[in-house]
LUMDRENKOL-642820 format. One record per residue: residue in three letters; x, y, z of N, C-alpha, C, CB in turn. Coordinates in steps of 0.02 Angstrom, whole numbers, plus 50000, padded with zeros to 5 digits. Each point is the difference from the previous one (the first is absolute). Glycine has a CB too. Example, Ala and Ser with C-alpha at 12.3 -4.5 7.8 and 13.67 -1.06 7.14 Angstrom:
2
<node 'ALA'; <50660; 49716; 50390>; <49955; 50059; 50000>; <50045; 50060; 50000>; <49905; 49941; 50062>>,
<node 'SER'; <50077; 50112; 49902>; <50042; 50059; 50003>; <49961; 50055; 50037>; <50059; 49968; 49892>>,
//
This chain:
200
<node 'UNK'; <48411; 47449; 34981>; <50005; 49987; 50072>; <49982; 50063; 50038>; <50090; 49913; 49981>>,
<node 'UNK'; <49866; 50070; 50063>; <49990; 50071; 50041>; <50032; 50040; 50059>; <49916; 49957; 49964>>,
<node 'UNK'; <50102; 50094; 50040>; <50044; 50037; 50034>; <50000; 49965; 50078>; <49978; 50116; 49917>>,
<node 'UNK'; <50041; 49869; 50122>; <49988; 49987; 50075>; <49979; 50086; 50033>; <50106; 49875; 50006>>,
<node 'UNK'; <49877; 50139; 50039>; <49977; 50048; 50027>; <50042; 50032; 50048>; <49905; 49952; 49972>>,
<node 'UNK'; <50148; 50114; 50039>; <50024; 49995; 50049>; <49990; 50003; 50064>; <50034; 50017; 49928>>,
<node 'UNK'; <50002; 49954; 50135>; <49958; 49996; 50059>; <50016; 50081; 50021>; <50009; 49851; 50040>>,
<node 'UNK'; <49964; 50156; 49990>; <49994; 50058; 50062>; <50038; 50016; 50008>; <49945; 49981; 50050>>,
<node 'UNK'; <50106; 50076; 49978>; <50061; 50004; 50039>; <49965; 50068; 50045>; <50119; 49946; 49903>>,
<node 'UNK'; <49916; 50049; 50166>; <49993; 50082; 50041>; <50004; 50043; 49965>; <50044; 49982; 50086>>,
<node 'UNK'; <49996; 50025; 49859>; <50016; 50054; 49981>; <49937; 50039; 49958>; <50125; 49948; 50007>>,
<node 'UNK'; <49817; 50004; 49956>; <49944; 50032; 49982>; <49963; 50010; 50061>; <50000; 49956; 49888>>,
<node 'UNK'; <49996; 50028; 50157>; <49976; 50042; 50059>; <50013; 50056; 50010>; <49999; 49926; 50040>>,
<node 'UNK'; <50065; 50108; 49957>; <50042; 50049; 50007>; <49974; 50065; 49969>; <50089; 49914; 50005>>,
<node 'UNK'; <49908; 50050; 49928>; <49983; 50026; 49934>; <49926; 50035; 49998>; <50077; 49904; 49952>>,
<node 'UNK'; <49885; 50065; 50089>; <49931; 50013; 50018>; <49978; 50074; 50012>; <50009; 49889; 50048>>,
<node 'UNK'; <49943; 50141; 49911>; <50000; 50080; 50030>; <49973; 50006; 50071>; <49978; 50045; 49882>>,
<node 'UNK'; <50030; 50010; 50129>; <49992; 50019; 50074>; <49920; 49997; 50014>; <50113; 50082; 50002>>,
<node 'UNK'; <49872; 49869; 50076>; <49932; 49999; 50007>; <49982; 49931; 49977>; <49984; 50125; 49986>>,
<node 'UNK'; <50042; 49849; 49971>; <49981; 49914; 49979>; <50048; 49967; 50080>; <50003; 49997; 49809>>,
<node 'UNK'; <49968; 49946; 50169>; <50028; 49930; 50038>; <50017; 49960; 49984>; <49958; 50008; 50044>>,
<node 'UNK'; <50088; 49971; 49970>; <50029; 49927; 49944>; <49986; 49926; 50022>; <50105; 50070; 49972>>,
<node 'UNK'; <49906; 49899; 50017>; <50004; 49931; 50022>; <50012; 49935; 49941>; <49921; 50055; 50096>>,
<node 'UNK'; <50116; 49896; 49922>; <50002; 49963; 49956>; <49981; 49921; 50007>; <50075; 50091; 49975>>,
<node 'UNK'; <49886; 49906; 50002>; <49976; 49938; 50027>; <50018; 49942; 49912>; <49877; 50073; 50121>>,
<node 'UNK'; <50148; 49879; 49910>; <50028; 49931; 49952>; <50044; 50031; 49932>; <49877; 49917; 50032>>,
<node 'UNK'; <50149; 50142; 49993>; <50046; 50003; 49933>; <49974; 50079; 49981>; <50005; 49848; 49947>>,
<node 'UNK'; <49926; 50142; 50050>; <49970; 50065; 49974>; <50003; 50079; 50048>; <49918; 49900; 49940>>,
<node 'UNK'; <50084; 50159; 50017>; <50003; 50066; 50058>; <49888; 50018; 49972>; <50208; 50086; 49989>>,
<node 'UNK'; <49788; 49910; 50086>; <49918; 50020; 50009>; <50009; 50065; 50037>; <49937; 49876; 50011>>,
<node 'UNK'; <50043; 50179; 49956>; <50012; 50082; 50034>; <49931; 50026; 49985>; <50137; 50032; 49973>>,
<node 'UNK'; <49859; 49971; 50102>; <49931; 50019; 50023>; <49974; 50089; 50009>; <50022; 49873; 50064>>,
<node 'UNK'; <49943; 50169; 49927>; <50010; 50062; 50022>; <49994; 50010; 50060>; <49975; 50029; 49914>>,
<node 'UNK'; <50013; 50036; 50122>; <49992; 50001; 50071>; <49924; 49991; 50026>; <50105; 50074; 49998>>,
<node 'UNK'; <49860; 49903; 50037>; <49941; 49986; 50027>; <49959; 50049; 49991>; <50044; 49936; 50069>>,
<node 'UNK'; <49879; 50069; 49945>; <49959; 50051; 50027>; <50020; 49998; 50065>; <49907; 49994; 49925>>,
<node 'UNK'; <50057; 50071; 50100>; <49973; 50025; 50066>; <49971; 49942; 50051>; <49970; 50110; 49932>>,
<node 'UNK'; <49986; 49846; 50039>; <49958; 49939; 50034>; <50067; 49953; 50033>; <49877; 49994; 49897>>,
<node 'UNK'; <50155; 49991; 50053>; <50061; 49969; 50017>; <50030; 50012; 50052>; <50010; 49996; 49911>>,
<node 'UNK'; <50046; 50091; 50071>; <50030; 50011; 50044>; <49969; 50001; 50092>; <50055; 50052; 49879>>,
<node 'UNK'; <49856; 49984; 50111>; <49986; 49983; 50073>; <50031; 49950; 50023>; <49906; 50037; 49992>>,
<node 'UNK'; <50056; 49903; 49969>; <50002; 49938; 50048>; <50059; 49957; 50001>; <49887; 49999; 49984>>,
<node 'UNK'; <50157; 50041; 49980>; <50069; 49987; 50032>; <50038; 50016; 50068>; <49996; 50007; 49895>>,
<node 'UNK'; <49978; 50074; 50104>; <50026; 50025; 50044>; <49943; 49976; 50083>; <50066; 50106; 49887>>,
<node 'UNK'; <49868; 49878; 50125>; <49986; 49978; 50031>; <50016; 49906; 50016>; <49937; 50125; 49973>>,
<node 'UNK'; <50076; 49848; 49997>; <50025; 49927; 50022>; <50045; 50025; 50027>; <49974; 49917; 49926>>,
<node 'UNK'; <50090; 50121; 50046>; <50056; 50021; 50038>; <50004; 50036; 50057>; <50028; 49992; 49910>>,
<node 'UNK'; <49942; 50029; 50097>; <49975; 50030; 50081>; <49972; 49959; 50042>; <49975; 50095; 49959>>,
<node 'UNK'; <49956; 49883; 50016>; <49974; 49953; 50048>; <50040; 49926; 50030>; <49899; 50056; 49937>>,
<node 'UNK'; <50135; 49916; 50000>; <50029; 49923; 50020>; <50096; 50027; 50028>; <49899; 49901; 49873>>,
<node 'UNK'; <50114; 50154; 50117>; <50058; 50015; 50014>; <50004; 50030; 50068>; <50019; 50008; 49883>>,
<node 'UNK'; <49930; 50017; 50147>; <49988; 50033; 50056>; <50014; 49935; 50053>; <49908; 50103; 49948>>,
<node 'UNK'; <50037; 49853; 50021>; <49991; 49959; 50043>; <50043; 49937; 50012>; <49903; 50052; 49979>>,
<node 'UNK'; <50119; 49919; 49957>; <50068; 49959; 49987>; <50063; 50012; 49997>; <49939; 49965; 49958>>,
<node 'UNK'; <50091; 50074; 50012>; <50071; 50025; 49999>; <50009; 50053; 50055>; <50010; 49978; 49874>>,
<node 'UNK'; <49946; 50094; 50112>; <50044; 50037; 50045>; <50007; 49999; 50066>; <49984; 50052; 49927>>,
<node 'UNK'; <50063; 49939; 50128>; <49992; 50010; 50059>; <49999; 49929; 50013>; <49947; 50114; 50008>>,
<node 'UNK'; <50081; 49849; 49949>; <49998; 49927; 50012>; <50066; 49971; 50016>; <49907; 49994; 49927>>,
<node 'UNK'; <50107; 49968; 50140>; <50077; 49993; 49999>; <50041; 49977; 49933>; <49974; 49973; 50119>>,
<node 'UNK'; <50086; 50056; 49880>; <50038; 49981; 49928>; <50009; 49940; 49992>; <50057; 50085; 49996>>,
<node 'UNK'; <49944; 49872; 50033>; <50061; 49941; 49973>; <49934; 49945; 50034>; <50176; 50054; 50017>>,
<node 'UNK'; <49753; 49957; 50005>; <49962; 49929; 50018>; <49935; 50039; 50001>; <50088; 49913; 50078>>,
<node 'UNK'; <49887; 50040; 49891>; <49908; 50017; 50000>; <49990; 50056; 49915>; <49980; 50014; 50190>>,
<node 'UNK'; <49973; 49982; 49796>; <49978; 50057; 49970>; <50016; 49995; 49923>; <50017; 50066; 50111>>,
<node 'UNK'; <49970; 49975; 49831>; <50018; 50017; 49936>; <50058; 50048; 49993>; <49887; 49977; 49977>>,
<node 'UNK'; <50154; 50000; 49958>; <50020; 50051; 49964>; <49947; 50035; 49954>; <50106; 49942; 50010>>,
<node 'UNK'; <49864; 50119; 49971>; <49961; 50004; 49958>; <50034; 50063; 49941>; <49897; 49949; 50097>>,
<node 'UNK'; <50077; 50043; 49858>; <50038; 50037; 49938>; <49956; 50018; 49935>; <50104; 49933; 50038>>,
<node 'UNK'; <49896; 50130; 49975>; <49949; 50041; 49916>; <50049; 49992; 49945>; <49929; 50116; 50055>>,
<node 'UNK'; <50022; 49845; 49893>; <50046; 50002; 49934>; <50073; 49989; 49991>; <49923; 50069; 49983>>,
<node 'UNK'; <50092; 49860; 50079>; <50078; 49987; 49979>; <49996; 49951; 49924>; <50050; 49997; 50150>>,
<node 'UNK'; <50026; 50036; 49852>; <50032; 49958; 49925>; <50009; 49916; 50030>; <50093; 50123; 49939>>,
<node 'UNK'; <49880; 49831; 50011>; <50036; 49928; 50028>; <50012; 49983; 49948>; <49953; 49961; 50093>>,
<node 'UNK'; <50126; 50012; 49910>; <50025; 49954; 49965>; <49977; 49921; 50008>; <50085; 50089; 50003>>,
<node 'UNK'; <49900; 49893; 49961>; <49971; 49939; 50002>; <50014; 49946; 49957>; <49931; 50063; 50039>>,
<node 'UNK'; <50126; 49861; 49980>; <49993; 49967; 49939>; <50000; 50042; 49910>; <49929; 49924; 50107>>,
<node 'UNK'; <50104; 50132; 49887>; <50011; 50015; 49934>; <49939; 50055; 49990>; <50059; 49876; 49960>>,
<node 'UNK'; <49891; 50128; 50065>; <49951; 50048; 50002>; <50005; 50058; 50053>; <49935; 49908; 49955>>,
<node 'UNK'; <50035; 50177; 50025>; <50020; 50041; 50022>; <49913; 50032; 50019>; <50145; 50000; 49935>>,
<node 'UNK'; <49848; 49999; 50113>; <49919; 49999; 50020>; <49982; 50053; 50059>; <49994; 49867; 49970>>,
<node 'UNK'; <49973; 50171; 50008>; <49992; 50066; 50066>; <49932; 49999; 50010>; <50092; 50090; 49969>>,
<node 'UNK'; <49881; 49881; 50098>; <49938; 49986; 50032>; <49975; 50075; 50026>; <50035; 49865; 50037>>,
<node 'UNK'; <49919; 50131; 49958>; <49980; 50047; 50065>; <50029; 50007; 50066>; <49914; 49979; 49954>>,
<node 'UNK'; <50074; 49982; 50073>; <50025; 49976; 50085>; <50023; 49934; 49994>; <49911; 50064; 50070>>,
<node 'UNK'; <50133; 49930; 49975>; <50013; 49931; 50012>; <50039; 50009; 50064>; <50001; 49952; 49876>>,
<node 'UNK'; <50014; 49975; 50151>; <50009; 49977; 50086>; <50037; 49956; 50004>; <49906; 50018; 50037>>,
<node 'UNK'; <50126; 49982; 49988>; <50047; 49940; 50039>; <50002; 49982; 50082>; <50072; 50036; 49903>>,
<node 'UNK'; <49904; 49931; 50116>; <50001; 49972; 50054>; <50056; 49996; 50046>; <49928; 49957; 49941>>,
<node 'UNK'; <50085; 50097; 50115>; <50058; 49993; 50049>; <50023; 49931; 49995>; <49957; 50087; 50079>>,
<node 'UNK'; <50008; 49872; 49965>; <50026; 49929; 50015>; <50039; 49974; 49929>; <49891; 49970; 50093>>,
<node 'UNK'; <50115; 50038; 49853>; <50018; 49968; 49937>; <50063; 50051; 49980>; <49868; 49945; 49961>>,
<node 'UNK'; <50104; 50104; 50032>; <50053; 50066; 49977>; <50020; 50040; 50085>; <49924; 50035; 49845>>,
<node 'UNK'; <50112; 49959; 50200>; <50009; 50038; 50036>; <50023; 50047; 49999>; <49990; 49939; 50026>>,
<node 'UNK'; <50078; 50068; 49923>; <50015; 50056; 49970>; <50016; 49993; 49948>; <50019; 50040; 50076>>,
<node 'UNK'; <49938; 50022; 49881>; <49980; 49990; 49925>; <50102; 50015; 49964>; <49815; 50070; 50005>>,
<node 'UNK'; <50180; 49859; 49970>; <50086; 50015; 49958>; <49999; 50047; 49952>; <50036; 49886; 50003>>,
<node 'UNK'; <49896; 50143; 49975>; <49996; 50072; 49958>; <49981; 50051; 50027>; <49980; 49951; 49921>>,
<node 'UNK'; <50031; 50063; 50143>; <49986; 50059; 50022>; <50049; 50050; 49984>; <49941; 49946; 50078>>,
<node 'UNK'; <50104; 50055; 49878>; <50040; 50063; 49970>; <49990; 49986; 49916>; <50105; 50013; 50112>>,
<node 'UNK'; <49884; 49939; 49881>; <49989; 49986; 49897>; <49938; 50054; 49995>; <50024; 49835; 49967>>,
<node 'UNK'; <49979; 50164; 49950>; <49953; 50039; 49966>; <49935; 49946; 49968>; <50109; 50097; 49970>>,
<node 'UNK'; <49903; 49823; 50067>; <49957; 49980; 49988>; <50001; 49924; 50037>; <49994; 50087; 49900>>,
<node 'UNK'; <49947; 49875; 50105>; <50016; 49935; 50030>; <50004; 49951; 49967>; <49962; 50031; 50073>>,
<node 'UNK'; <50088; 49914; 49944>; <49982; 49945; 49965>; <49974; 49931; 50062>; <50098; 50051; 49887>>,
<node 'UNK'; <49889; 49959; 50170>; <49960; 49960; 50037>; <49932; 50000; 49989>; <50076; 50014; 50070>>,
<node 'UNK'; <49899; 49936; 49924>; <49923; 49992; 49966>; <49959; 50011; 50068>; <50021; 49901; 49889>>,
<node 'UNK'; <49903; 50151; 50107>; <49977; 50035; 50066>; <49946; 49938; 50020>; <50014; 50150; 49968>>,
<node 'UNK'; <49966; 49864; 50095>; <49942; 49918; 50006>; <49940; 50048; 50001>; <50064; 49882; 50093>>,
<node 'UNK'; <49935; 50172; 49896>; <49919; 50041; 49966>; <50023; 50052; 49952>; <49921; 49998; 50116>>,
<node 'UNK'; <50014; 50009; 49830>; <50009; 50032; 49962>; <49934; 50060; 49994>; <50083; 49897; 49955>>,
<node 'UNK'; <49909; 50143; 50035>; <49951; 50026; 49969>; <49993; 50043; 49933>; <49988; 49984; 50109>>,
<node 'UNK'; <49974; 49985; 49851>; <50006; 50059; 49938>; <49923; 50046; 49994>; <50093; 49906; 49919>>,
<node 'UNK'; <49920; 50131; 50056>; <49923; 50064; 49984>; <49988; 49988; 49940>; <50021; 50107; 50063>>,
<node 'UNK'; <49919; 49847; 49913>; <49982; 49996; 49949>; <49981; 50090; 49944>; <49963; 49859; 50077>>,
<node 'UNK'; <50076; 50151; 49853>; <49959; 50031; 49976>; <49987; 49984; 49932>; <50025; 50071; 50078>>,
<node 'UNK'; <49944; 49969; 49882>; <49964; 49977; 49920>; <50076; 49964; 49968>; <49888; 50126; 49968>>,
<node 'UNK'; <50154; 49924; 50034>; <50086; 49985; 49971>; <49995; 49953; 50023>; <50078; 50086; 49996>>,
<node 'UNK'; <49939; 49882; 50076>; <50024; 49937; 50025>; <49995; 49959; 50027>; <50027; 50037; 49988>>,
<node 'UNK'; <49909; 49944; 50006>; <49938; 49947; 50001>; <50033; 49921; 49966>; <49892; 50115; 49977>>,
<node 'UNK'; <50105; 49903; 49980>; <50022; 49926; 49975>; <50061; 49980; 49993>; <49919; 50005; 49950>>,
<node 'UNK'; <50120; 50036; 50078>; <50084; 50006; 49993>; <50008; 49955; 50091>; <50033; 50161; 49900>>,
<node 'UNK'; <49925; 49894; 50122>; <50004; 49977; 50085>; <49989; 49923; 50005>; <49945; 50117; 50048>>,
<node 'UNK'; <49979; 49874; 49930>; <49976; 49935; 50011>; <50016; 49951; 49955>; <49922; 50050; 50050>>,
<node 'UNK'; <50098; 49957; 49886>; <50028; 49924; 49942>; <50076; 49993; 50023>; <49923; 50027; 49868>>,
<node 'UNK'; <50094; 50029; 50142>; <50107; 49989; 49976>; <50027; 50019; 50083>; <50024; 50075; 49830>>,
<node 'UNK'; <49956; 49982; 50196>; <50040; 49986; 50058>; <49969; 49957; 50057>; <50049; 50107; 49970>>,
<node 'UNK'; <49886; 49891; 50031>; <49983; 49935; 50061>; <50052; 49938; 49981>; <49853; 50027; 50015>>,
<node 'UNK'; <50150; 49942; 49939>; <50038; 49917; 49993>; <50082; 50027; 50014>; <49906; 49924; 49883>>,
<node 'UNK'; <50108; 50131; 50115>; <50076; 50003; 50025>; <50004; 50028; 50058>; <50041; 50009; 49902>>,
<node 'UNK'; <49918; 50003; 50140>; <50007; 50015; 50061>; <49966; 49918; 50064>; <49988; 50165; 49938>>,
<node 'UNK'; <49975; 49812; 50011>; <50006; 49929; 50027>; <50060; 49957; 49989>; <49888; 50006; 49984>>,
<node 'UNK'; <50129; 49974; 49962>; <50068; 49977; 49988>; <50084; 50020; 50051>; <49920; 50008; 49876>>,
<node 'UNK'; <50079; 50059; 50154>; <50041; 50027; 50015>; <49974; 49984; 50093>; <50031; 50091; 49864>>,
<node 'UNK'; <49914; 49887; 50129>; <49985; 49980; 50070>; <49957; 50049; 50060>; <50114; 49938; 49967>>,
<node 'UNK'; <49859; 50113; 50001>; <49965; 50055; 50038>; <49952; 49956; 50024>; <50020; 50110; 49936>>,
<node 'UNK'; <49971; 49927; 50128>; <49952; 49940; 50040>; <49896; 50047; 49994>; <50152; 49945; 50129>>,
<node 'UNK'; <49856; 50109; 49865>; <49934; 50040; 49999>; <49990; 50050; 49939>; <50006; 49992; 50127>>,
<node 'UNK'; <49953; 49992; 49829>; <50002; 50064; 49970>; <49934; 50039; 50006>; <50086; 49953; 49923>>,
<node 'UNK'; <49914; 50114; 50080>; <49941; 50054; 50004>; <49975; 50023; 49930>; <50051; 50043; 50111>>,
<node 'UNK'; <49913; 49944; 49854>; <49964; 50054; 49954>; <49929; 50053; 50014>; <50052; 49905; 49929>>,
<node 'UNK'; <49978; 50131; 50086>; <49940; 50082; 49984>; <49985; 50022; 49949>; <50034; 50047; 50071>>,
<node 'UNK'; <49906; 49954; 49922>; <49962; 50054; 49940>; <49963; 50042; 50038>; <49981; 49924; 49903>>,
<node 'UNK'; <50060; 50128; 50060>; <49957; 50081; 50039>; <49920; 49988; 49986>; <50107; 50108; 49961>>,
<node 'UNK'; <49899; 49890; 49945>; <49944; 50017; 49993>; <49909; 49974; 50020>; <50107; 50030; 49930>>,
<node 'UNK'; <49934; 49899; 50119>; <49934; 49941; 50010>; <49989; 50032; 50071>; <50032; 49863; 49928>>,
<node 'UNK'; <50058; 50146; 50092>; <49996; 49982; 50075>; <50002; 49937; 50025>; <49945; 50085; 50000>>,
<node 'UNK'; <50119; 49872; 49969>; <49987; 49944; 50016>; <50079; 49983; 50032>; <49889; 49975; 49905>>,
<node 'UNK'; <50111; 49975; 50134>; <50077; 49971; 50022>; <49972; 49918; 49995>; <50063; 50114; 50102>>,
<node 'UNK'; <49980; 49872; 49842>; <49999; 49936; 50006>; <50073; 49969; 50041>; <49917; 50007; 49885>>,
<node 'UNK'; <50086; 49922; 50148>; <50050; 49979; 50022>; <50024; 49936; 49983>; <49972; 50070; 50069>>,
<node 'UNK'; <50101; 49926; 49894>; <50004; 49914; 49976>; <50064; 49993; 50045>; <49950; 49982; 49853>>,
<node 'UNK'; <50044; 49949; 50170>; <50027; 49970; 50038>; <50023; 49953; 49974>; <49951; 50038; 50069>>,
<node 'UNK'; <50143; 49947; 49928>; <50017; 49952; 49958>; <50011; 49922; 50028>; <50046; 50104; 49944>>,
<node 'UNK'; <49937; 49843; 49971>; <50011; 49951; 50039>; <50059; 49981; 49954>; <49880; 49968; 50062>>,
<node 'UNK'; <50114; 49962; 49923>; <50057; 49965; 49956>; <50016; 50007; 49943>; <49980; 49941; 50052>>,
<node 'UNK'; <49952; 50064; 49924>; <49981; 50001; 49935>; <49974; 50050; 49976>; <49992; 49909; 50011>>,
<node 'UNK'; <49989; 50132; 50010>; <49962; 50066; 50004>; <49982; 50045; 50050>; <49969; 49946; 49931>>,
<node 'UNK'; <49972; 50090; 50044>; <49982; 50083; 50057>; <49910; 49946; 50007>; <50087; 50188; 49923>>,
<node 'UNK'; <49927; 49809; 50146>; <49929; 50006; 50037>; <49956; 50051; 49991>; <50050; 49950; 50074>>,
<node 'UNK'; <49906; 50076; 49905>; <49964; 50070; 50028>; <49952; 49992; 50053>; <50008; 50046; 49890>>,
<node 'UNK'; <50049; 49978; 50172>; <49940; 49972; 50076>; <49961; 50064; 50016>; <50086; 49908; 50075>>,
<node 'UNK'; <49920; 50136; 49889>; <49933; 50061; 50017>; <50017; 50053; 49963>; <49972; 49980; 50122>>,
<node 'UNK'; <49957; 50039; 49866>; <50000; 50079; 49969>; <49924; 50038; 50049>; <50058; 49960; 49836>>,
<node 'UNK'; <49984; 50113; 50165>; <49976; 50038; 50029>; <49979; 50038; 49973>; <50043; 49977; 50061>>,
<node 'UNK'; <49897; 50084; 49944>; <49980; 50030; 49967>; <49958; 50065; 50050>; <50011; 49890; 49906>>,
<node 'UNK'; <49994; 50162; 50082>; <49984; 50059; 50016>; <50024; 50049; 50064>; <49919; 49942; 49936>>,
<node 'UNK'; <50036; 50048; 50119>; <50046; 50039; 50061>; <50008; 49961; 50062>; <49957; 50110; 49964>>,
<node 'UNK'; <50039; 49815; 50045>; <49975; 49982; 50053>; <50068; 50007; 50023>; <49890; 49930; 49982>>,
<node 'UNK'; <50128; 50037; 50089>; <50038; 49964; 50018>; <50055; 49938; 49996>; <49922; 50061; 50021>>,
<node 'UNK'; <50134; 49901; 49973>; <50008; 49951; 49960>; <50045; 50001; 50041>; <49958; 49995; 49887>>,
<node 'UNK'; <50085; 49910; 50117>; <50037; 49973; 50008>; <50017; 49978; 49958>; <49979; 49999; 50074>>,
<node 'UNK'; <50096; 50038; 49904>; <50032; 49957; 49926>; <50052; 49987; 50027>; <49963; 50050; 49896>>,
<node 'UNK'; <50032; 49869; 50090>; <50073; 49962; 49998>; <50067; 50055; 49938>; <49909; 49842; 50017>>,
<node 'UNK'; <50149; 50149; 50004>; <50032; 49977; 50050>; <49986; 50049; 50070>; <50086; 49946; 49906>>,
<node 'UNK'; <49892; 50122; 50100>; <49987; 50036; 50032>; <49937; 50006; 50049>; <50072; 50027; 49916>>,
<node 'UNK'; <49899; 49891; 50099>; <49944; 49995; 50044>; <50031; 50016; 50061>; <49932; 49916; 49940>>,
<node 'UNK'; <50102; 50106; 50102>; <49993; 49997; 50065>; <49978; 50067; 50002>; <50080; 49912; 50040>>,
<node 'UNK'; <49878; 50135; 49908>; <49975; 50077; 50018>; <49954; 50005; 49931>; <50120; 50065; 50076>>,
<node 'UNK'; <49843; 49959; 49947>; <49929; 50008; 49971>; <50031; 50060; 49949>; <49896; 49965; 50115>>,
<node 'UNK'; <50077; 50018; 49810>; <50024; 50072; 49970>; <49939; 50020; 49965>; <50131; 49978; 49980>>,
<node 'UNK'; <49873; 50108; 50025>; <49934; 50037; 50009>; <49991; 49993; 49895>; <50019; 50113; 50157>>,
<node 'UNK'; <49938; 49863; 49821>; <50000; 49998; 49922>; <49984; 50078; 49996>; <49955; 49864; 49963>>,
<node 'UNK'; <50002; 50173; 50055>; <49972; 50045; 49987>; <50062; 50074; 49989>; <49882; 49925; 50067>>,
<node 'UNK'; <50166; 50029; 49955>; <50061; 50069; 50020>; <50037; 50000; 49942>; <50024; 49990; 50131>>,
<node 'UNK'; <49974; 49966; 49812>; <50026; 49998; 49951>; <49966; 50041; 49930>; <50042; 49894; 50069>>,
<node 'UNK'; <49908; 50119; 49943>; <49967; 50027; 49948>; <49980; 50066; 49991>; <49974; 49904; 50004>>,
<node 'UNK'; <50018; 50142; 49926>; <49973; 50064; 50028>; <49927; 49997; 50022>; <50080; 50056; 49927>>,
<node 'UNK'; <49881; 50010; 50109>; <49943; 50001; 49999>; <49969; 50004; 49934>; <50017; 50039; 50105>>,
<node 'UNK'; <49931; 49927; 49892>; <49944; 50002; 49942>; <49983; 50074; 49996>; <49945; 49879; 50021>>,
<node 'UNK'; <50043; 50147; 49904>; <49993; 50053; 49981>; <50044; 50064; 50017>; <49903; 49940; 49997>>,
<node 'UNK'; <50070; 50138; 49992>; <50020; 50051; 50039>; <50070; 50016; 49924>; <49955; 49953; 50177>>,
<node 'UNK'; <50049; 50133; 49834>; <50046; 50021; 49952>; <50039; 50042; 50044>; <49932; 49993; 49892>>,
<node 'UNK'; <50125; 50053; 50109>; <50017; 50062; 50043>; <49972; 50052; 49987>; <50088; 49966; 50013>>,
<node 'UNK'; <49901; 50073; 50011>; <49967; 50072; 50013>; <50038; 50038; 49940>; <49977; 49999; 50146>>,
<node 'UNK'; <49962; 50009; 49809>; <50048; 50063; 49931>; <50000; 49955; 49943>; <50105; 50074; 50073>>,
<node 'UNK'; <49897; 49846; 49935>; <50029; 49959; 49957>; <49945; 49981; 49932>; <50077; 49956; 50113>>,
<node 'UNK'; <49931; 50079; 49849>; <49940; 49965; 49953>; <49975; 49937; 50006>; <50042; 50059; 49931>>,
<node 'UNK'; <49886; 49944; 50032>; <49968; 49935; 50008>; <50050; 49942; 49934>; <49849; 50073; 50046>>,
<node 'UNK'; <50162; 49878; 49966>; <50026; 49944; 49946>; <50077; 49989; 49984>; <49893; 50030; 49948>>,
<node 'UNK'; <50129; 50030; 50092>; <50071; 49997; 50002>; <50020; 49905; 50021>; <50006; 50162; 50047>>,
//
């Protein structure tokens, strides 16, 4: 008879060396390392650009986003750390985890940063549990295309109502009421620092 497998617990998260990421998705611990450089940009630019304009300076309690880098969500038994994710004033007015070390309200946008590591982790295993759990938008970026795709959920599945690609301009649902600059997410093509060997 074959062994059953044990599930997951926080505590191998815990366990995790310093600089990994944990997450557990259906039982299993998936520990990711820390990103490239490509990544972190275009983390830190969504978060500026859609936070500038949605959350900050936005009355507290009507209108606007909660927005959040790399929160923990508890989820239905799964332990899942997105890139960004959002909650909608009107729905969440005030977030019941704004003092926890993590959420268990499911966000109505998500965004993840596609990389080589978590490509197929992102798109096979956590897209169907972030539909299931009821996320209403999800974002995938790849640095390396330059691409933003956008799925929009229905009953049964993820719509994919657009992908974007390079520097233009764009209206992405859920965040159409403001044009977001693609080009601000990416580094410039080519160029090394001054001193820096060639191939580094």
């Amino acid at each position: 008879m074959k062994k059953s497998k044990r599930a997951a617990t926080y505590e191998d998260i815990e366990a995790l060396p310093v600089g990994w990421v944990g997450e557990i998705l259906e039982d299993e611990l998936v520990a990711s390392p820390r990103p490239a450089l490509p990544h972190a940009r275009v983390g830190l630019a969504l978060s500026a650009l859609l936070g500038m304009a949605f959350d900050l300076g936005q009355p507290e309690t009507r209108g606007g986003w909660w927005l959040l880098y790399e929160p923990e969500l508890h989820l239905g038994g799964n332990v899942l750390v997105p890139d960004l994710a959002g909650w909608r004033r009107e729905r969440v007015p005030v977030p019941s985890f704004k003092d926890a070390p993590f959420a268990t309200v499911a966000p109505d946008w998500i965004c993840e940063i596609l990389s080589p590591a978590s490509v197929n982790i992102d798109r096979e295993r956590k897209l169907p549990l972030y539909h299931r759990e009821g996320v209403g938008h999800v974002w995938l970026v790849d640095p390396p295309t330059q691409t933003l795709e956008i799925h929009r959920r229905r009953a049964r599945s993820w719509r994919l109502i657009a992908r974007h690609t390079g520097d233009q301009d764009v209206f992405a649902e859920p965040f159409d009421a403001l044009a977001l600059r693609l080009g601000a997410l990416w580094w410039p093509p080519g160029g090394r620092a001054r001193g820096e060997p060639a191939g580094r």
